[in-house]
N, C-alpha and C positions, 0 to 999 in steps of 0.2 A: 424495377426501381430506377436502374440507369437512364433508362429512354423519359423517366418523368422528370426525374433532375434534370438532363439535360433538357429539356423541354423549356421547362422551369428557367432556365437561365436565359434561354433564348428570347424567354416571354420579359424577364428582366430588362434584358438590355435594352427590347423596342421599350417599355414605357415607361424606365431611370429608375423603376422599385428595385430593394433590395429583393432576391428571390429567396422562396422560402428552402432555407438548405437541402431540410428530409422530405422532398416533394408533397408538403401538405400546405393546410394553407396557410400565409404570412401570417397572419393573426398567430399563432399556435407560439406558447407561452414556452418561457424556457423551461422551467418546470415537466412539462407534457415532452419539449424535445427530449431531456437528458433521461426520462421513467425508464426507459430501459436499461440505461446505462446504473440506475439507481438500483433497480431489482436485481442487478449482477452483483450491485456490490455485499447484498443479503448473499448470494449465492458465495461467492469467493473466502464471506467472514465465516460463514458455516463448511466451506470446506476446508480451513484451515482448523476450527476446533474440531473436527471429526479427526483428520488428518493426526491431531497431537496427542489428542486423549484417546482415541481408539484404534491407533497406530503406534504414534512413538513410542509411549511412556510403556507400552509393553515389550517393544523390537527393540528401545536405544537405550536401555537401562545406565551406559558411563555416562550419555550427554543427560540424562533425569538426574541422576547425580548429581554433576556437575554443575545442573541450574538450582537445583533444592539444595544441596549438601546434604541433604538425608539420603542414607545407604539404600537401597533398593533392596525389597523383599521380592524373591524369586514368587511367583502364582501363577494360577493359569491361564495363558492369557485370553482375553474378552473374543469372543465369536467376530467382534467390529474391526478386531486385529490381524485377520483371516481376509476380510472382505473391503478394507477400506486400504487401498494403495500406498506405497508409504511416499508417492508422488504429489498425492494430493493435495498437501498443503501447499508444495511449490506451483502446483497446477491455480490452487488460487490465489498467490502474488502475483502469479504472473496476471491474473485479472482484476488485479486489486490495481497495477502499477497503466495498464493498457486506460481500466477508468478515470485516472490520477490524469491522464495525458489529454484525455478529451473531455472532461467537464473543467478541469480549470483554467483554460481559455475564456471559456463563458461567463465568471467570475470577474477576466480581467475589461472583458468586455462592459461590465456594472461598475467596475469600481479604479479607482484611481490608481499608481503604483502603492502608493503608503495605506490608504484604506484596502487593498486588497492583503498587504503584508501583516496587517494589525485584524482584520479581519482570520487571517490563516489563524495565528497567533491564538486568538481567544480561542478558534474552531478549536486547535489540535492541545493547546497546554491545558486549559482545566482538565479535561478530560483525562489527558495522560497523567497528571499529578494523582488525578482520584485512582487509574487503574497501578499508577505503580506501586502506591501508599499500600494496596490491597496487596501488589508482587512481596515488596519487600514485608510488612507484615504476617503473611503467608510462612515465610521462607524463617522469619525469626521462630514465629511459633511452632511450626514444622520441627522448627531444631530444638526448641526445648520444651518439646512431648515425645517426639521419637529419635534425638538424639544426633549429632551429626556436630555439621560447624557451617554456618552461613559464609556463603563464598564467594564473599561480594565485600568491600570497605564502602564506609558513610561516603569515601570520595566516589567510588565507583555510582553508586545511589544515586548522590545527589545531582552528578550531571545528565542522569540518565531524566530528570526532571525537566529538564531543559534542552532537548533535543534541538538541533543536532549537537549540541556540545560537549556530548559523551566521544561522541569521534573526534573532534579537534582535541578532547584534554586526554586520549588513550585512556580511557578506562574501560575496562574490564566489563561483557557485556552480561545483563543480570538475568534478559529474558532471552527468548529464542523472537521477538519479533519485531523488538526494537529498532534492530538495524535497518527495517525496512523504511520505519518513521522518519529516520534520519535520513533515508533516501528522499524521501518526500517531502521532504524540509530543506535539503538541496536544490531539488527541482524547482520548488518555488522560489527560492532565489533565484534561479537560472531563469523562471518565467517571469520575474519582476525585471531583470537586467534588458529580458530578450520585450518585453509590454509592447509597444510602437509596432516593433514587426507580427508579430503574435497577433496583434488588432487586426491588422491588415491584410496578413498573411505575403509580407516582402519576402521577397528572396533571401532576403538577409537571414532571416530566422534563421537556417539552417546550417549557418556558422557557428550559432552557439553552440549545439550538441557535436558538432565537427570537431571545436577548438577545443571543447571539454573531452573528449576523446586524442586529442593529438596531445594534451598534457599527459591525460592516462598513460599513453605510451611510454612519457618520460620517469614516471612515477613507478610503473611498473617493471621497468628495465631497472631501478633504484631498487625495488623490493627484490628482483631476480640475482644480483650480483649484488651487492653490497651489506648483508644478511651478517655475514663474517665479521668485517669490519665497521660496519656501523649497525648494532643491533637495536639499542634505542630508535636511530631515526626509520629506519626501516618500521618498526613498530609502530610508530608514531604515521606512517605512512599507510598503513595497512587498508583504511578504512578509505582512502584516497585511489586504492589499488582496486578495492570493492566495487564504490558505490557509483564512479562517470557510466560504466558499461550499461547500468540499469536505468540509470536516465534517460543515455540516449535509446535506450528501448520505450521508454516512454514516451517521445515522441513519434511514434506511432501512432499514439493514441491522440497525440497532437495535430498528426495530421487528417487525421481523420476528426476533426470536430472541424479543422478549418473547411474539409467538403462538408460536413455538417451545416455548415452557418456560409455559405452560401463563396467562398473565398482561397480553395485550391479545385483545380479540376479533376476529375477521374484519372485521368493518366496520372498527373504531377503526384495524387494521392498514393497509386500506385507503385510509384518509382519512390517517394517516401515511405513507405511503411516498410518494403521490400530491402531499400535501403539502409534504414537500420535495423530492422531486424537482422538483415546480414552481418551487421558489423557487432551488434551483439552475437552473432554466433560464434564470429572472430575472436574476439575478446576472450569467452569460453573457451575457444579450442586454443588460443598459443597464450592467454594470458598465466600472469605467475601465481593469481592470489591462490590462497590455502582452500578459501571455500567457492565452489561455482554451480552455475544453473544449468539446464538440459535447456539447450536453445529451440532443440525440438519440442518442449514439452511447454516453452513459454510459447512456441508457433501457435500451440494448440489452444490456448487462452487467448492471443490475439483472435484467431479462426473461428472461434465460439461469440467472440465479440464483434466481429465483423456480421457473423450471422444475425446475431441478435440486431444489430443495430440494419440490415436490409427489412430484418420482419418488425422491425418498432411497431408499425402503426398497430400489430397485436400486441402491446403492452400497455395492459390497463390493470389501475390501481385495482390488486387487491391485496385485501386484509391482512393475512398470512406472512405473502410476499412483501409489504411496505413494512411490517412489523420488524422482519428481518433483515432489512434492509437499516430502520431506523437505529436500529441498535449494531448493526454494523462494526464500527469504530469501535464502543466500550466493548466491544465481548471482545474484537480483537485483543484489546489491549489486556483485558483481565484476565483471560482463561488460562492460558498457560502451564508459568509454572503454582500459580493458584490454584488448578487442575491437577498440579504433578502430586501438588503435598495434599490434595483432599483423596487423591487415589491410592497414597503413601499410606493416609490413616486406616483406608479403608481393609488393605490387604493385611493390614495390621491383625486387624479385627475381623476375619475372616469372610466378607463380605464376599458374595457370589460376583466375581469377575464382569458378567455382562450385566447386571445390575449396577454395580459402582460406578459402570461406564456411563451410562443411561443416566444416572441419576447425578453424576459432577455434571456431565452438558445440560443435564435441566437444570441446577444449582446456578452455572455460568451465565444461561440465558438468562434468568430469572434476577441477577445481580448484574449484566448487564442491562436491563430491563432500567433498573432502579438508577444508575449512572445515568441512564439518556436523560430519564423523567425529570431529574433532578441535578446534573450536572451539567451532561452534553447540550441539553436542546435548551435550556436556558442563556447559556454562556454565551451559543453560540449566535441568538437573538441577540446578546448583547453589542458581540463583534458586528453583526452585520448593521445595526444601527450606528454603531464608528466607524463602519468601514464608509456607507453614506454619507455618513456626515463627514468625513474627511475627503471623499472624493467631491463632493459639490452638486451644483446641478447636473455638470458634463463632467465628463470623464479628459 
């Protein structure tokens, strides 16, 4: 694949075409470039619900608590709880976050700063409204059938509706995967601020996730020593301590769409990727926050992606795989602790442990199903017609 890129570019430069990035031919639709990076994303959403319904909620019975308020019934746990790693779900953010970094350049490359923003907007809020209306509903009714106390205020809720503004107003997190939505609602600021360089692939890019890393430092050193005497701000910081490290792991995946699309070279990609992933491993090893990632275990998600995207030209639409891919996003967002309280009732009622399991992930696909049909892929037609129409003919 290297000797064709490189090729490719050579071929470029004698006759002023843009070269085609994944050494195919220019013609080749962005759609067809990013399928593989789409099929991953099917892959990452389903390893995160395996990872939580047939992992956690039987391994982490205080943090099930803790997201339900309903008391955890001791059972046996599910055969899925033996065989699915309790890694796994961080094995697919970290492939959730690597996809986040290389197909939304190609976004900014269609639409304007404002129609790409207003664009994100429609993508990611109906959608979230519909999956958390399900979280928080879940979570009441969980509590008055089997008992408990919802552990969560309308304030903590409501911001979580409007991502990322549950982290600037500290509140209290409802689900287990939120934080990452607000990670990526971050980043999109950061890729609207960084647009011009981003298009072009300038040198510059690579100050924003530098400068958003050398604040970290400041923020962190604040959460590390200041705990004592300023607990509020400290807290209020928390999520500022979290969420720059995983950014700039995402651009990674930034850089590699810009060799994708014809605009950083093999080395330069190289010395990028390698680059921050180092510095997110940094972050991990001396930073202060309370919760952190296996830098090795994100290596492995980037390493999976990097593979897939040499073998792309073997990614072809099929059924299955686009299915799971489409519904991606909602089943992220609903399964959870919608998951925790449908496996709550089930233990209740004595339900065979690897059947309850099996039959909440068909439950979540099946209602994740129904969000795309009718929320997701609607809305998100919408946005993309305002994102056009606000970015113009040009960009």
């Amino acid at each position: 694949m290297t000797a064709e890129l490189e090729a490719g570019r050579a071929a470029s430069a004698a006759t002023g075409k843009t070269p085609a990035a994944d050494g195919v031919a220019p013609g080749r639709s962005v759609a067809a470039r990013i399928e593989f990076a789409n099929t991953l994303r099917g892959v990452a959403a389903m390893s995160v619900i395996c990872a939580h319904l047939g992992n956690t909620f039987w391994n982490w019975p205080q943090l099930v608590e803790w997201l339900t308020g309903v008391a955890w019934v001791p059972a046996t746990p599910s055969t899925l709880s033996h065989i699915v790693p309790s890694t796994l779900g961080s094995w697919g953010v970290s492939l959730f976050f690597v996809i986040s970094g290389f197909v939304i350049p190609f976004s900014l490359d269609r639409y304007s700063v404002k129609g790409f923003l207003i664009g994100r907007l429609w993508r990611i809020w109906p959608t979230c409204w519909v999956g958390l209306s399900i979280t928080v509903l879940s979570v009441v009714l969980g509590v008055h059938f089997m008992g408990g106390e919802v552990p969560f205020t309308f304030r903590d809720a409501i911001t979580h509706f409007f991502p990322p503004f549950a982290a600037i107003a500290d509140s209290k997190q409802i689900d287990s995967v939120m934080w990452t939505l607000e990670i990526e609602m971050f980043f999109y600021i950061v890729c609207a601020l960084a647009a011009p360089a981003m298009r072009t692939g300038h040198w510059t890019l690579w100050l924003y996730p530098l400068g958003l890393l050398a604040l970290w430092v400041g923020v962190d050193q604040i959460v590390a020593h200041a705990q004592a005497d300023y607990p509020a701000l400290v807290r209020r910081l928390t999520y500022f301590d979290l969420d720059p490290p995983y950014i700039a792991f995402m651009f990674c995946g930034v850089a590699l769409s810009l060799y994708q699309r014809g605009k950083l070279s093999l080395p330069g990609t190289i010395v990028a990727v390698l680059a921050f992933w180092g510095l997110f491993a940094l972050t991990q090893r001396y930073g202060h926050a309370a919760a952190k990632s296996s830098a090795l275990l994100f290596a492995t998600g980037l390493c999976v992606f990097i593979c897939c995207m040499i073998a792309q030209r073997w990614f072809v639409r099929v059924r299955i795989l686009r299915f799971f891919s489409d519904i991606s996003y909602p089943i992220y967002i609903i399964h959870g602790v919608a998951g925790y309280i449908l496996l709550h009732a089930m233990m209740r009622a004595h339900w065979n442990s690897d059947v309850a399991t099996l039959t909440v992930i068909a439950i979540m696909i099946g209602l994740a199903w129904l969000v795309h049909r009718f929320v997701e892929a609607p809305t998100h037609r919408i946005g993309q017609r305002i994102a056009r129409r606000l970015s113009g003919p040009a960009v």
